[in-house]
N, C-alpha and C positions, 0 to 999 in steps of 0.2 A: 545528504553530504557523505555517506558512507559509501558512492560511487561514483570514481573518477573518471575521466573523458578516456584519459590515458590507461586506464586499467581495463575500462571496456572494451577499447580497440585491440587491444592483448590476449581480453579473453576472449575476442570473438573469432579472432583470425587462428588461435588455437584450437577453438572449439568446432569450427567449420572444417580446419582438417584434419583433426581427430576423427570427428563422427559421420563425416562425408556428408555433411549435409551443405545446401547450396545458399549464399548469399540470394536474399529475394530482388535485389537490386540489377541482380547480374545472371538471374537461372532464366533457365531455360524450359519450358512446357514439359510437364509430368516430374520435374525434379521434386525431390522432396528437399522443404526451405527451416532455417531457423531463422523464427522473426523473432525482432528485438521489441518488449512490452515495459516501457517505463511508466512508474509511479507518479501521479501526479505531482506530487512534493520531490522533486527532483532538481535538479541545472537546466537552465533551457538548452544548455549543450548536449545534453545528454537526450531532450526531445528532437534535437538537431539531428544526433546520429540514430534514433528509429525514425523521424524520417527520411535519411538518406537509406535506408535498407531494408524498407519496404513492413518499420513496423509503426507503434501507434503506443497510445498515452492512455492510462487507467485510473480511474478512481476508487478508492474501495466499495463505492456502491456497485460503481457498471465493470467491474474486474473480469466475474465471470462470462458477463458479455463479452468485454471485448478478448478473452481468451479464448471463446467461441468461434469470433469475426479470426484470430489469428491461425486459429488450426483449421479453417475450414480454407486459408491459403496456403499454409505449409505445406500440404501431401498429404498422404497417407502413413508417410510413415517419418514427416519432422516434428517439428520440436519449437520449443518459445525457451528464450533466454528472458529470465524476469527478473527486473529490476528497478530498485534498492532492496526491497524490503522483503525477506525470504520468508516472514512468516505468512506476512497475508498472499503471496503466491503459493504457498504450501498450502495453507487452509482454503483458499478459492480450489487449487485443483483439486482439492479432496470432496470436495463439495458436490464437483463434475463428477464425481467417480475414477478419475486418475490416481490408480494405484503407488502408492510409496516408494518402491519397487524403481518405478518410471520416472523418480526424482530425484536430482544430482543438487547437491551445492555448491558454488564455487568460491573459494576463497582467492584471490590476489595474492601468488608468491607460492602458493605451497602446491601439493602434486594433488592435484583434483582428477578422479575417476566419474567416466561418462558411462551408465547403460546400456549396452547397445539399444535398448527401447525405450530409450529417453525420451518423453513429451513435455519436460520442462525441465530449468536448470535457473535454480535460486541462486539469486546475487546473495553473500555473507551478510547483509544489510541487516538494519534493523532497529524499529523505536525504542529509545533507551526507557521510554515514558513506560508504554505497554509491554516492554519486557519483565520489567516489575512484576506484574498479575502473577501470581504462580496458584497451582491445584491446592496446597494448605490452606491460602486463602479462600477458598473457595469452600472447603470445609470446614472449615473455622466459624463461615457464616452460620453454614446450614445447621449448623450442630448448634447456635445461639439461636437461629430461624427456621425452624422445620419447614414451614410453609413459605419460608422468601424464597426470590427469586434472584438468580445472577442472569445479568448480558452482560455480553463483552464484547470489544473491538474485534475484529480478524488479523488485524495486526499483532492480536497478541500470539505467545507460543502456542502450539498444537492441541497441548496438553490439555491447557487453559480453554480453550475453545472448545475441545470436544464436551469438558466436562461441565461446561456452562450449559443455561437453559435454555440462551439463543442467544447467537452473537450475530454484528450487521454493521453497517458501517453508522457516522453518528447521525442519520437521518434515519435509519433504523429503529436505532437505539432510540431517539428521540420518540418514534413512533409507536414504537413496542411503550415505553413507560405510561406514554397517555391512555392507554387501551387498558390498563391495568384496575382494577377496584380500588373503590379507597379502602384504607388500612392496608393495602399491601406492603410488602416490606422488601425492599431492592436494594440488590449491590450492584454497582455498575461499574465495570474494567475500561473505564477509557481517562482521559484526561480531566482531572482535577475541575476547570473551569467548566465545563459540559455538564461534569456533574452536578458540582454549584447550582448551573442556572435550571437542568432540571430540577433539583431540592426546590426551589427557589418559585420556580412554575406551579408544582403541584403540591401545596397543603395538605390534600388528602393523601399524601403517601408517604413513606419512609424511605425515603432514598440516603444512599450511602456510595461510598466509595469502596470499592473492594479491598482496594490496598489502604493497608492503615497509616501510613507515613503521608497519603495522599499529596507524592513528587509532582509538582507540575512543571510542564515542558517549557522548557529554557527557549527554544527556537517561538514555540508560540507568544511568549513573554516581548518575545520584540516588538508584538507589531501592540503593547500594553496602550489602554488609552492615554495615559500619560504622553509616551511618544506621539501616537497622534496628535496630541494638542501642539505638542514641540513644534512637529512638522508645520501643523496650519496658523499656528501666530508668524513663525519664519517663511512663511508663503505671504501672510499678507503683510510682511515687512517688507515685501519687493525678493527676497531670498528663494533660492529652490534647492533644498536641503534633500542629500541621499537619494538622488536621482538615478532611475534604473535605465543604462541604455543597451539594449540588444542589439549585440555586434551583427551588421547584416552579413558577415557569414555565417552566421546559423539562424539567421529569422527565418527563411524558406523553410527548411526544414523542418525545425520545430513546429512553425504554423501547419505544416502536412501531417503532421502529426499525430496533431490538436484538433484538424479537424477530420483526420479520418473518424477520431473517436467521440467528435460530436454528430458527426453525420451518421450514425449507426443508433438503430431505435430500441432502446429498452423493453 
């Protein structure tokens, strides 16, 4: 929700002629291109406009991939506009080995400076959930747990991510805790509920939440099963309650999207 239709089209048309780089919808052979790489948890509007310009939709599993799939069409010397969420596009390109240096952020409204050797430009974005995680917490553990272990999201800050012991998206993290010995003892930087149901899975382990106030995410909270039951007694009351319809001007697009980044193998 932290990236508007109208703010993207703003930032893009300024950032295209700022840094000379060319719309991939509209270049020409050998231009160097900035493609547009939306977050899956996004607007389908917002999938609408990477696929009208030649970009594609990520998850935080396949990110690095498809930032792969998108520099190996921009040139040699463009660039990806990523967005919502600035940290997990900072922590993937660092991953790649894309130097700091090569990374811009844009904020909406204020004077934003480009690299001339930009290969990526963070939307302001950001989980308010996995913003929370911060490096005290993280030492706060180890100094209660010599031996435990922290994962963390890639959503969270930089900071947080380097100083963890593996961070991944939550199929990761899910995968990493079960490999783990019994008696180990884990803090985990993602969402409250994930956490839960790993504690919850693994007996043999000590799972925790990194963050001690353990905030859970307001947006995840909608789809609670309570709501679910709402919805399905008012379904088989004859009712069709909070009905999603995608305006078919932006279904094409979106879907082009969606499936460039499913048709691309892991």
């Amino acid at each position: 929700d932290m990236a508007a239709l109208y703010e993207v089209e703003i930032a893009w048309a300024e950032i295209l002629e700022r840094s000379g780089l060319s719309d991939p919808a509209t270049a020409s052979e050998g231009d160097s291109c900035l493609i547009p790489v939306t977050y899956m948890n996004s607007a389908a509007e917002l999938k609408d406009f990477c696929g009208r310009h030649g970009g594609i939709v990520c998850t935080s599993s396949n990110a690095a991939g498809i930032l792969q799939w998108a520099y190996d069409r921009a040139g040699p010397n463009g660039a990806v506009l990523f967005f919502p969420d600035q940290h997990l596009g900072r922590n993937t390109g660092i991953s790649m080995g894309i130097d700091l240096e090569q990374m811009a952020v844009w904020t909406p409204g204020q004077e934003n400076s480009i690299p001339d050797d930009v290969k990526i430009i963070l939307w302001h974005g950001f989980c308010s959930v996995h913003k929370r995680f911060t490096v005290a917490q993280i030492e706060s553990f180890r100094k209660e747990n010599p031996d435990g272990l922290v994962v963390v999201h890639p959503e969270c800050p930089m900071e947080v991510v380097q100083a963890a012991d593996a961070n991944g998206s939550t199929e990761f993290i899910r995968r990493y805790v079960a490999q783990k010995s019994p008696g180990t003892k884990i803090a985990v930087g993602t969402e409250i509920n994930m956490v839960a149901r790993l504690d919850a899975t693994h007996d043999e382990l000590d799972i925790q939440c990194l963050e001690p106030t353990v905030c859970p995410c307001s947006t995840m909270y909608m789809i609670h099963p309570a709501y679910l039951l709402d919805v399905l007694e008012r379904l088989a009351e004859g009712e069709v309650p909070n009905q999603v319809i995608v305006e078919k001007s932006i279904q094409h697009g979106a879907k082009v999207a969606l499936e460039r980044m499913l048709s691309i193998k892991q």
